[in-house]
C-alpha positions as YAML, in Angstrom:
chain: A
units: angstrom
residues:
- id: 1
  name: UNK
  ca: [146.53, 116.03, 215.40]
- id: 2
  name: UNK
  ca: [146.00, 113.13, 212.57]
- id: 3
  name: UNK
  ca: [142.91, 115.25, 211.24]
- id: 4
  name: UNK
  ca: [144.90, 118.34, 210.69]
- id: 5
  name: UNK
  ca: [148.14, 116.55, 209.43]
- id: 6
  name: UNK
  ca: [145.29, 114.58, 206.93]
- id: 7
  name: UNK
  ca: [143.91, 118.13, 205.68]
- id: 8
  name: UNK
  ca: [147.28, 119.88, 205.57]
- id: 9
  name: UNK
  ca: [148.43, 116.19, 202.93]
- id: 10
  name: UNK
  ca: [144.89, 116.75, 201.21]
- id: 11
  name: UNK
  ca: [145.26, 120.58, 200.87]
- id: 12
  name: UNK
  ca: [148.61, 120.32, 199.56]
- id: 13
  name: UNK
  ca: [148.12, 117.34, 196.59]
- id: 14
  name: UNK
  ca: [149.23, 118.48, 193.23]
- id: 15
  name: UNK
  ca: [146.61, 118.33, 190.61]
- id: 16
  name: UNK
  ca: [147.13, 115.69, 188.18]
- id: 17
  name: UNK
  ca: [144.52, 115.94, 185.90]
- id: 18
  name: UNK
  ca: [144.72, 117.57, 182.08]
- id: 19
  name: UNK
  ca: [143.18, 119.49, 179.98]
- id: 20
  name: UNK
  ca: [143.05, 118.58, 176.34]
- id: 21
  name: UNK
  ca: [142.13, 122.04, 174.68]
- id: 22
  name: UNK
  ca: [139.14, 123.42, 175.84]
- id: 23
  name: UNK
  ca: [136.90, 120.38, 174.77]
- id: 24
  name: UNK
  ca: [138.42, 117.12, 176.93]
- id: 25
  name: UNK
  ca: [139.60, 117.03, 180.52]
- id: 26
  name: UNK
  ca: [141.08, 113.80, 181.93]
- id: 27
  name: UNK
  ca: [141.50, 112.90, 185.26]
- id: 28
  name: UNK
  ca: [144.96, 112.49, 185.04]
- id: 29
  name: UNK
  ca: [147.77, 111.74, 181.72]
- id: 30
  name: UNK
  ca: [147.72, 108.52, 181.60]
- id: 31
  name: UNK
  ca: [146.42, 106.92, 178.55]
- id: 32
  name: UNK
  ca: [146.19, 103.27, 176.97]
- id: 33
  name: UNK
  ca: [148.02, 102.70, 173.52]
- id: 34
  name: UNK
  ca: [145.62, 101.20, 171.05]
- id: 35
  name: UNK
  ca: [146.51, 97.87, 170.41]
- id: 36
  name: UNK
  ca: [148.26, 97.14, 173.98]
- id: 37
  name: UNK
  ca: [145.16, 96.68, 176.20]
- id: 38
  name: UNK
  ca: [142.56, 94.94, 174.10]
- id: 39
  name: UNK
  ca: [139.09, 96.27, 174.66]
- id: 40
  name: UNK
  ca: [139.45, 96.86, 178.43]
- id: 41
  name: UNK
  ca: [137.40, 93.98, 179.91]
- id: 42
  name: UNK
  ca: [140.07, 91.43, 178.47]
- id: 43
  name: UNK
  ca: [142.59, 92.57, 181.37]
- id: 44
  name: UNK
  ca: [139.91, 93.98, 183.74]
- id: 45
  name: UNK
  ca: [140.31, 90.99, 186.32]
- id: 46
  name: UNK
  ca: [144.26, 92.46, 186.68]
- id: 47
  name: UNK
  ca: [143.81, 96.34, 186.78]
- id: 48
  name: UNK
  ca: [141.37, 98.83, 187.56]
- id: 49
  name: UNK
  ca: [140.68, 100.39, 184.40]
- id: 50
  name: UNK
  ca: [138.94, 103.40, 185.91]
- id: 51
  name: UNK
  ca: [142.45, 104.64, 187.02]
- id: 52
  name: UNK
  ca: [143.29, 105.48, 183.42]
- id: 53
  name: UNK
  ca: [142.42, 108.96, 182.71]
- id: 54
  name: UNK
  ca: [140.99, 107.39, 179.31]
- id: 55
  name: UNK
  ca: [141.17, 103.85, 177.90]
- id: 56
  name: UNK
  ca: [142.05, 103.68, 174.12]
- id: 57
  name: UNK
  ca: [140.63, 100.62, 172.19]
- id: 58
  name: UNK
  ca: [142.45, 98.40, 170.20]
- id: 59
  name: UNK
  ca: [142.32, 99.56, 166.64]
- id: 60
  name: UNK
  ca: [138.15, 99.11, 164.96]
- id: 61
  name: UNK
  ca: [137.58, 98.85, 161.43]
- id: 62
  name: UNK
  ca: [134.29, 98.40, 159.52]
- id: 63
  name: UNK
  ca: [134.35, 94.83, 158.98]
- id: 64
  name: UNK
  ca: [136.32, 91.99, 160.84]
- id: 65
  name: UNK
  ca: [139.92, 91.68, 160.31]
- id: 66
  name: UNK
  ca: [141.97, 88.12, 160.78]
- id: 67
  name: UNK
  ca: [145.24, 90.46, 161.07]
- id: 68
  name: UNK
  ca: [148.36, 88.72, 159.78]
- id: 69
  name: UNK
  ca: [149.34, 85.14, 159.82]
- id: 70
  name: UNK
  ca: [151.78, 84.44, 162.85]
- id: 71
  name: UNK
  ca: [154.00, 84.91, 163.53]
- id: 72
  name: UNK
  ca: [153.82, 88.53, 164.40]
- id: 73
  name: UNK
  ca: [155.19, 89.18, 167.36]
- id: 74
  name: UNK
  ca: [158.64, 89.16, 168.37]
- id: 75
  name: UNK
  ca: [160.73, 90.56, 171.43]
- id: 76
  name: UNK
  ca: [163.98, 92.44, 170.52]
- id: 77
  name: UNK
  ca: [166.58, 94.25, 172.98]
- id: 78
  name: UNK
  ca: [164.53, 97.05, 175.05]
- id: 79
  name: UNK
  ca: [161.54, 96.57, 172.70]
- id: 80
  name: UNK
  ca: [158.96, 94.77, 170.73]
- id: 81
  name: UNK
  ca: [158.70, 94.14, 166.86]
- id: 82
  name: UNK
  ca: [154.58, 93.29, 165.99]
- id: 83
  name: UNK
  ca: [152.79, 93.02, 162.44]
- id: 84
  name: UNK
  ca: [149.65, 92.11, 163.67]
- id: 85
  name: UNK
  ca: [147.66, 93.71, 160.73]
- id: 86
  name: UNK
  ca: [145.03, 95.47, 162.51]
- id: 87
  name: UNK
  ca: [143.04, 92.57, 163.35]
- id: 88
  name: UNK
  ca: [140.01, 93.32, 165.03]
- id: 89
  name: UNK
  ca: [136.39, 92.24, 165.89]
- id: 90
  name: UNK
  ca: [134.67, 94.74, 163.60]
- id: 91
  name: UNK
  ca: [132.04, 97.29, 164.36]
- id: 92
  name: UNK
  ca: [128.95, 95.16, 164.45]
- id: 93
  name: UNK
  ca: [130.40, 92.74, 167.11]
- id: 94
  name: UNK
  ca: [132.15, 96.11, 168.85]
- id: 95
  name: UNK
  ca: [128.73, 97.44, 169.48]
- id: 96
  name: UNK
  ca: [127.76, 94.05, 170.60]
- id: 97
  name: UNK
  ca: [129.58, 92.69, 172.80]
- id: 98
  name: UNK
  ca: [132.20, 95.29, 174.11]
- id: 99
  name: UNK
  ca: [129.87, 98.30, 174.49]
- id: 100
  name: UNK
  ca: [128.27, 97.18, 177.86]
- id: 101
  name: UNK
  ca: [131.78, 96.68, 179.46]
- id: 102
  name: UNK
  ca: [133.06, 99.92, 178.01]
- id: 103
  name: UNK
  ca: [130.22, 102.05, 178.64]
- id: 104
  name: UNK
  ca: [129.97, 101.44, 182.26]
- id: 105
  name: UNK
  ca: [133.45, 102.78, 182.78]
- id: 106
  name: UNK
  ca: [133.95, 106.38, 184.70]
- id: 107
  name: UNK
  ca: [137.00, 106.81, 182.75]
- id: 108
  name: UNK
  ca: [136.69, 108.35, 179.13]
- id: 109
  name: UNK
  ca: [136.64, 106.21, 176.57]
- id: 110
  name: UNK
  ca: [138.23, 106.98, 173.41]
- id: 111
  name: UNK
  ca: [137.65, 104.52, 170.49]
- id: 112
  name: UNK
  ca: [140.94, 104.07, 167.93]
- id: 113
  name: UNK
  ca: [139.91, 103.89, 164.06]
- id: 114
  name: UNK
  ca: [141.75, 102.32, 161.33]
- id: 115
  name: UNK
  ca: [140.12, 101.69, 157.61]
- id: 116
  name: UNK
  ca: [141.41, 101.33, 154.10]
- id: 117
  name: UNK
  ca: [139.15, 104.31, 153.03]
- id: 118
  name: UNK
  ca: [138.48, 107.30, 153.71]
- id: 119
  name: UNK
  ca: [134.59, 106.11, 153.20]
- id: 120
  name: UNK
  ca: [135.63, 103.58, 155.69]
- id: 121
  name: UNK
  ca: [136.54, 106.11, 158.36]
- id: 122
  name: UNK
  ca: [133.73, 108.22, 157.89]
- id: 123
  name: UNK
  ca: [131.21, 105.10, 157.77]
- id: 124
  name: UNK
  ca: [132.39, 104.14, 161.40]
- id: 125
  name: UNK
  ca: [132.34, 107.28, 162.63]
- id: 126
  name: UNK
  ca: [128.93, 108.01, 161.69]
- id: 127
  name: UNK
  ca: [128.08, 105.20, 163.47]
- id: 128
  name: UNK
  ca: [129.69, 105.97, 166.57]
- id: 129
  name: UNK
  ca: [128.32, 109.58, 167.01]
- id: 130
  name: UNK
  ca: [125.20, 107.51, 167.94]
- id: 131
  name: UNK
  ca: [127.43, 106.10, 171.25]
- id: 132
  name: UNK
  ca: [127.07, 108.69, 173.99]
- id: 133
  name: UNK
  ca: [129.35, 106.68, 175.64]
- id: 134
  name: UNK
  ca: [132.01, 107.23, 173.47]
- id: 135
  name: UNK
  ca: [134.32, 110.28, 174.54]
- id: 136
  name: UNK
  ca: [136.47, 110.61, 171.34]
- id: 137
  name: UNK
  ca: [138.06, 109.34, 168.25]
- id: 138
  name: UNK
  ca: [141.82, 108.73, 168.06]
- id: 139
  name: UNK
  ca: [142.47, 108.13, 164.01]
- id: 140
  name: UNK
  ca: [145.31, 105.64, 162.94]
- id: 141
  name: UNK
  ca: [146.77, 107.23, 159.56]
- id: 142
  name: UNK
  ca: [149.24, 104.76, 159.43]
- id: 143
  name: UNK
  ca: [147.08, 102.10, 157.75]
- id: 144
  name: UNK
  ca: [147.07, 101.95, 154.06]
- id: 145
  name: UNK
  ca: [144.57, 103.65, 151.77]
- id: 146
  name: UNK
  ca: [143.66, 101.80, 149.36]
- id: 147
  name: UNK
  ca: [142.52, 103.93, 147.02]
- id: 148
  name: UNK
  ca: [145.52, 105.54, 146.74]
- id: 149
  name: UNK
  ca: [147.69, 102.76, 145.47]
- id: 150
  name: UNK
  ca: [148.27, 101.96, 148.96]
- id: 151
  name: UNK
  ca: [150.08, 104.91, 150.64]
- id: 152
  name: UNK
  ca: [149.43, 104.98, 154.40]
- id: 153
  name: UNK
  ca: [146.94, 108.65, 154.91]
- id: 154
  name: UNK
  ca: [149.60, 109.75, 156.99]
- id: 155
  name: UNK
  ca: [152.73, 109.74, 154.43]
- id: 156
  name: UNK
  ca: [151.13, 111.60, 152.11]
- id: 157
  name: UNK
  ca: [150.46, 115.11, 153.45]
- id: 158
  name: UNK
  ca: [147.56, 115.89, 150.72]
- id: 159
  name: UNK
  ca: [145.70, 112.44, 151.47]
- id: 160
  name: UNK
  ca: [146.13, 113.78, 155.29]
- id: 161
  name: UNK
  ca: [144.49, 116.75, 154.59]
- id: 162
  name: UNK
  ca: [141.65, 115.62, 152.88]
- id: 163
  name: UNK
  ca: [140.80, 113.18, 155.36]
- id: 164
  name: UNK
  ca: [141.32, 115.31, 158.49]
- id: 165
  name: UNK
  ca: [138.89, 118.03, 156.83]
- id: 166
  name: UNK
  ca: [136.43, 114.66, 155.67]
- id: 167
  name: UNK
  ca: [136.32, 113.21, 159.29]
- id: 168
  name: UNK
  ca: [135.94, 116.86, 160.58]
- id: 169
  name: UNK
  ca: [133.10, 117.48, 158.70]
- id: 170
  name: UNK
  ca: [131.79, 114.14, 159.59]
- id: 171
  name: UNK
  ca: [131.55, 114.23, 164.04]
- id: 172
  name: UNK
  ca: [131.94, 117.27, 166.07]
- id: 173
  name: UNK
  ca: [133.42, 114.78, 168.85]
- id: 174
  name: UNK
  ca: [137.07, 114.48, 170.31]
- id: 175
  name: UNK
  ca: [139.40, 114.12, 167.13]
- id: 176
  name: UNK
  ca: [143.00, 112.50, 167.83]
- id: 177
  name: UNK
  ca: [145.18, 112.23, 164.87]
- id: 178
  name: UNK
  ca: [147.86, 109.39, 165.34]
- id: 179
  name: UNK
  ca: [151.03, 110.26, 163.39]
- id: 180
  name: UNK
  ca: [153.68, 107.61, 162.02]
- id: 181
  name: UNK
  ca: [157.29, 108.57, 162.85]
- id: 182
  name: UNK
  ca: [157.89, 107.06, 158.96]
- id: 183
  name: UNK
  ca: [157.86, 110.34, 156.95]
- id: 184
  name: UNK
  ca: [160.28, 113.22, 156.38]
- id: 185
  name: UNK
  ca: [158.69, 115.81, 158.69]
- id: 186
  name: UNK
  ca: [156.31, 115.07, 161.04]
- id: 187
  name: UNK
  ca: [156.19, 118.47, 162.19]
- id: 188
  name: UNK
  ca: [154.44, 119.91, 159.18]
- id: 189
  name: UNK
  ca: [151.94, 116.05, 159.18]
- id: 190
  name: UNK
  ca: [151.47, 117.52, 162.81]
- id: 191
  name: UNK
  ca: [150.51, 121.24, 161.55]
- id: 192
  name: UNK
  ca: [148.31, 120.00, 158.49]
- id: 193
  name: UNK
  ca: [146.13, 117.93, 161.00]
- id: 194
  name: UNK
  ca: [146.11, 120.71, 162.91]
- id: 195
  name: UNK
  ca: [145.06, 123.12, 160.15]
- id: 196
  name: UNK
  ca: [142.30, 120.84, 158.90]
- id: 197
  name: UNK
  ca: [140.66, 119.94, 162.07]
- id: 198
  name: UNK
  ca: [142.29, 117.97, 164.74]
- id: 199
  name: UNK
  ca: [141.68, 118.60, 168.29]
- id: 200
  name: UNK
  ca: [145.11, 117.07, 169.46]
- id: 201
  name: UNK
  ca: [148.15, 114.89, 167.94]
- id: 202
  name: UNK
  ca: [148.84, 111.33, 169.40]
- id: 203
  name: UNK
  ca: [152.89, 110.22, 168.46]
- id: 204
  name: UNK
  ca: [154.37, 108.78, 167.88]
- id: 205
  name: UNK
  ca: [153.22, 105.26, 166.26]
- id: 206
  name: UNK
  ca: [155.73, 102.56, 166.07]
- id: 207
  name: UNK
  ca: [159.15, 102.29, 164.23]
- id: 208
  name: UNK
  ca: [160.00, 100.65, 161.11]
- id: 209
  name: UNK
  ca: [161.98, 97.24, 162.48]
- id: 210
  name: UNK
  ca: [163.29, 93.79, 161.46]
- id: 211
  name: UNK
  ca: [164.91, 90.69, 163.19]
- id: 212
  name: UNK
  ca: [166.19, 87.74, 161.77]
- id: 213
  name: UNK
  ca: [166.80, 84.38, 163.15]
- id: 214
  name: UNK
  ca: [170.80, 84.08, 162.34]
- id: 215
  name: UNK
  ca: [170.27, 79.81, 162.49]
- id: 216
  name: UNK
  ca: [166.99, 79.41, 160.57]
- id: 217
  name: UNK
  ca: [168.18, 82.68, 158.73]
- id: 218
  name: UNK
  ca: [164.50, 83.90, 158.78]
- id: 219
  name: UNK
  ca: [162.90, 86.92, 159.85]
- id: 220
  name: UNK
  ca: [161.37, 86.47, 163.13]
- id: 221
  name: UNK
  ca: [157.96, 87.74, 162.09]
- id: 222
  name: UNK
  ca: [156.13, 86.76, 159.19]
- id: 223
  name: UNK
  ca: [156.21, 90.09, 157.35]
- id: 224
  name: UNK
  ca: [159.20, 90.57, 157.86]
- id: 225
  name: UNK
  ca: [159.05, 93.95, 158.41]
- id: 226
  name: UNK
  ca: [156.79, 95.03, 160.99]
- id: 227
  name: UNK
  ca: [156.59, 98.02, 164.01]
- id: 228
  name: UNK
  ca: [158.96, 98.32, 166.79]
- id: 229
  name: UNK
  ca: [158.02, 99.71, 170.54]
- id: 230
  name: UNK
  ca: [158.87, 100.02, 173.37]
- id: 231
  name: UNK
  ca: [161.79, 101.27, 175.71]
- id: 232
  name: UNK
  ca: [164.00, 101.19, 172.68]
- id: 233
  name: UNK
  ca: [161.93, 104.48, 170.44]
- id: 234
  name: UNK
  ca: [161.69, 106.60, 173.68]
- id: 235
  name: UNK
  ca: [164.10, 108.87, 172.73]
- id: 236
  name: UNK
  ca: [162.56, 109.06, 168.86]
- id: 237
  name: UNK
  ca: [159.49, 109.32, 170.35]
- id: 238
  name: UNK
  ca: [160.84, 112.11, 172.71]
- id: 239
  name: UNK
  ca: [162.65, 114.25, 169.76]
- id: 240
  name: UNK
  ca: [159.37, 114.03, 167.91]
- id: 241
  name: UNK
  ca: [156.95, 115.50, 170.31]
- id: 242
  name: UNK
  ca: [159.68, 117.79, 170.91]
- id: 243
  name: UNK
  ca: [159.53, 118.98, 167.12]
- id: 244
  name: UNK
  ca: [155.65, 119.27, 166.81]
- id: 245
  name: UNK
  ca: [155.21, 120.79, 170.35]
- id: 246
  name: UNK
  ca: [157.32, 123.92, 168.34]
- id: 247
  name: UNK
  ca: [155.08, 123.68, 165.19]
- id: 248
  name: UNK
  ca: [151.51, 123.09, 166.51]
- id: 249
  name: UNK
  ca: [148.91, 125.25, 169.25]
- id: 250
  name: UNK
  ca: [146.91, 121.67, 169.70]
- id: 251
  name: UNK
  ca: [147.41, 119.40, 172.57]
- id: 252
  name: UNK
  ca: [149.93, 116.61, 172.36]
- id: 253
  name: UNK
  ca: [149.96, 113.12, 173.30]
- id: 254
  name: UNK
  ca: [152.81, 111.26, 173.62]
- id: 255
  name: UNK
  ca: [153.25, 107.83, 173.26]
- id: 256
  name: UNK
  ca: [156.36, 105.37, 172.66]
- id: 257
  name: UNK
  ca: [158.64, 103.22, 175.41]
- id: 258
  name: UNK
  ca: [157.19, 105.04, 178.50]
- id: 259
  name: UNK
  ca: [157.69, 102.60, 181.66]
- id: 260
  name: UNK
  ca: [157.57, 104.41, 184.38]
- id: 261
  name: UNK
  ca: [156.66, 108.33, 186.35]
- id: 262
  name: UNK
  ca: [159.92, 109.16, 185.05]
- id: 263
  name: UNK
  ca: [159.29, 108.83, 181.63]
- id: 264
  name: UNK
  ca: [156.06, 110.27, 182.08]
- id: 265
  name: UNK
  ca: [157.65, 113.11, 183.13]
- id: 266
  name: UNK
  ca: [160.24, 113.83, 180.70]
- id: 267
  name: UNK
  ca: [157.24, 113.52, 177.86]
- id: 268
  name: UNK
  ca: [155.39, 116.12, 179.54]
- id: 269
  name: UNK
  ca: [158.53, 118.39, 180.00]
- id: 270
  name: UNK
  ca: [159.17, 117.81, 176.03]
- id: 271
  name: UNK
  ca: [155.73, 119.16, 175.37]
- id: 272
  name: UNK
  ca: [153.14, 116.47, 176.22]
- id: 273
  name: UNK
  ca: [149.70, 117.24, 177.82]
- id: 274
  name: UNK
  ca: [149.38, 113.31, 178.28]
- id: 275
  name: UNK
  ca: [150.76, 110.29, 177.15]
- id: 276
  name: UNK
  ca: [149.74, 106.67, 176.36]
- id: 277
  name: UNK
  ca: [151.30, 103.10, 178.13]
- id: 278
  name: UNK
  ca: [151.82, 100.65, 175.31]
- id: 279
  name: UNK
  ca: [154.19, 97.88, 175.32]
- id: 280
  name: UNK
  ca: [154.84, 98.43, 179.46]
- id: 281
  name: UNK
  ca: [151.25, 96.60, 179.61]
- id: 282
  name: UNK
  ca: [152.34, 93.54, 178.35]
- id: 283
  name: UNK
  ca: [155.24, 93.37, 180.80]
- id: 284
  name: UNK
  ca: [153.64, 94.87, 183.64]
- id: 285
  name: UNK
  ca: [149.86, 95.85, 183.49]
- id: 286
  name: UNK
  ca: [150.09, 97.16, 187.49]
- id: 287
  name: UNK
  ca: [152.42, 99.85, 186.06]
- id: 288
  name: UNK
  ca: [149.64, 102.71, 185.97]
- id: 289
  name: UNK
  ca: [149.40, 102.90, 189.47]
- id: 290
  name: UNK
  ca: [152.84, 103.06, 190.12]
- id: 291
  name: UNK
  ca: [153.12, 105.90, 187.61]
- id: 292
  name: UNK
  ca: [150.39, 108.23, 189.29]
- id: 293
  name: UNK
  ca: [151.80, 108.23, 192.73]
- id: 294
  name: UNK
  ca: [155.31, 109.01, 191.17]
- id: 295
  name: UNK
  ca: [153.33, 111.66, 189.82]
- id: 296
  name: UNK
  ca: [151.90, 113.15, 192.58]
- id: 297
  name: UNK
  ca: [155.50, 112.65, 194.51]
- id: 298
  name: UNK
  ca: [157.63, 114.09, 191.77]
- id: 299
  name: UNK
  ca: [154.83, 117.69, 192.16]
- id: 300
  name: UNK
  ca: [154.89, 117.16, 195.72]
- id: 301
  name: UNK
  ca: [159.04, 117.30, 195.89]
- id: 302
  name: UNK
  ca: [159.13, 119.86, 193.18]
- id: 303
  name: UNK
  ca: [156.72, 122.22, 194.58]
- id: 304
  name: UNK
  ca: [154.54, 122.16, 191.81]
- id: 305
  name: UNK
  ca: [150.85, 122.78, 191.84]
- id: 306
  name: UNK
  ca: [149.53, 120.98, 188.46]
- id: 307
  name: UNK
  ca: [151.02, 118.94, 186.01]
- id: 308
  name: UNK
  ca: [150.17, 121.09, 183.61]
- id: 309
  name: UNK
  ca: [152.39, 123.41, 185.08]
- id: 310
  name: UNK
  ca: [155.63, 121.47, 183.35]
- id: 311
  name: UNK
  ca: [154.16, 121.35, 180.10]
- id: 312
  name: UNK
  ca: [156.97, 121.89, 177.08]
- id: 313
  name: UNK
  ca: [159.05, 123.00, 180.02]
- id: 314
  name: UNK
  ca: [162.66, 121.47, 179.74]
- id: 315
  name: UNK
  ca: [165.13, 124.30, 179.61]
- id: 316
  name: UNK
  ca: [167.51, 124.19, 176.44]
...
């Protein structure tokens, strides 16, 4: 009797995996948020990476980066203000030292990009193509270009272009384009990527924030201004994959304040194929296994097959 009750429970488990266009398939939706789960092997004695369906890397740049002064992080109500600056170990120590960690994974690997050039960009990515480890490229156009007086590529929707059509003629791998929240209309950012090359939109990045210390009567983190996540931009982040899902054929990728297999949910309903844990990993970085089995429960209840089968499904 067990033996038949354990192939009737295996027979009838939803699928949770994804596929991301034709060219990526992940084992399930749940992704890391750059910048929330270092390199992988720094939390690797607390959580089984492999249950990620891919592990994005904190942000890479060409040379190392010391990031801003502290301090730069700060905790507000139902969210998290950081100005870390990017600061990273640069490629050459990348290669080095966190290659044999992140290579050995069976979970994709996806490796997040952010230069001051589009030279930059192009630089690194020539040298990853080399990496057959390497699954894809998720590119942060919220960093500054420098040559362009100091825009961010993503604000500017003919910098965005030209770099989306550079960095497609550059790799033929995986190409994620991570768009800012920041700008007027992220639905037409989200169509121009599209249009010159990207394989799928990640959104949205963080949100413009401040906080100030009302006794010292200064701002909390050292820029002052810096980017705000967490549980507090879910519903920005919600309305905005909502908007591009209308506008764009490529596969989505949601990311801001998700905590739980509810959220995970609703993102998917609003038009994600798979979404990204940021600030929950600070908080709790267990919460990915929680969040599959809700998953699989939530199909299991709903008599669903696939997860894919609630894609952009919420009923207006």
């Amino acid at each position: 009797m067990d033996r038949y009750l354990t192939l009737e429970i295996l027979i009838s488990m939803p699928d949770i995996s994804v596929k991301l266009g034709t060219k990526l398939t992940l084992t399930n939706p749940i992704m890391t948020a750059s910048g929330t789960f270092g390199y992988g092997d720094e939390v690797s004695d607390l959580v089984d990476v492999n249950q990620f369906g891919a592990i994005v890397t904190k942000s890479l740049s060409l040379e190392p980066r010391v990031g801003n002064p502290a301090p730069r992080i700060a905790e507000t109500p139902s969210g998290m203000l950081n100005s870390i600056g990017l600061a990273n170990i640069g490629l050459e120590a990348f290669l080095a030292d966190k290659k044999p960690f992140l290579a050995a994974l069976s979970t994709k690997v996806v490796v997040n990009i952010a230069a001051r050039t589009e030279d930059e960009f192009i630089t690194v990515i020539e040298r990853l193509d080399a990496e057959d480890w390497i699954t894809a490229y998720e590119i942060n156009v919220s960093c500054p270009n420098v040559k362009e007086g100091g825009i961010a590529f993503g604000t500017n929707p003919v910098v965005l272009k030209k770099l989306c059509e550079a960095l497609r003629r550059t790799t033929k791998r995986f190409l994620i384009i991570k768009l800012s929240p920041n700008v007027t209309d992220i639905a037409k950012m989200a169509q121009i990527a599209e249009d010159s090359g990207a394989d799928a939109i990640s959104l949205i990045n963080t949100v413009y924030g401040a906080a100030i210390d009302i006794y010292s009567r200064k701002p909390k983190i050292n820029t002052v201004i810096g980017g705000l996540s967490g549980p507090a931009i879910k519903p920005i982040a919600c309305a905005n994959i909502i908007k591009v899902f209308s506008a764009v054929s490529v596969p989505i990728i949601g990311i801001g304040g998700i905590c739980n297999g509810e959220d995970v949910i609703e993102f998917i309903l609003a038009g994600a194929t798979a979404v990204q844990l940021g600030t929950v990993n600070f908080m709790n970085p267990h919460a990915v296994g929680g969040i599959i089995r809700y998953i699989e429960n939530y199909l299991q209840q709903q008599r669903l097959g696939a997860i894919s089968d609630i894609i952009g499904c919420f009923e207006r």
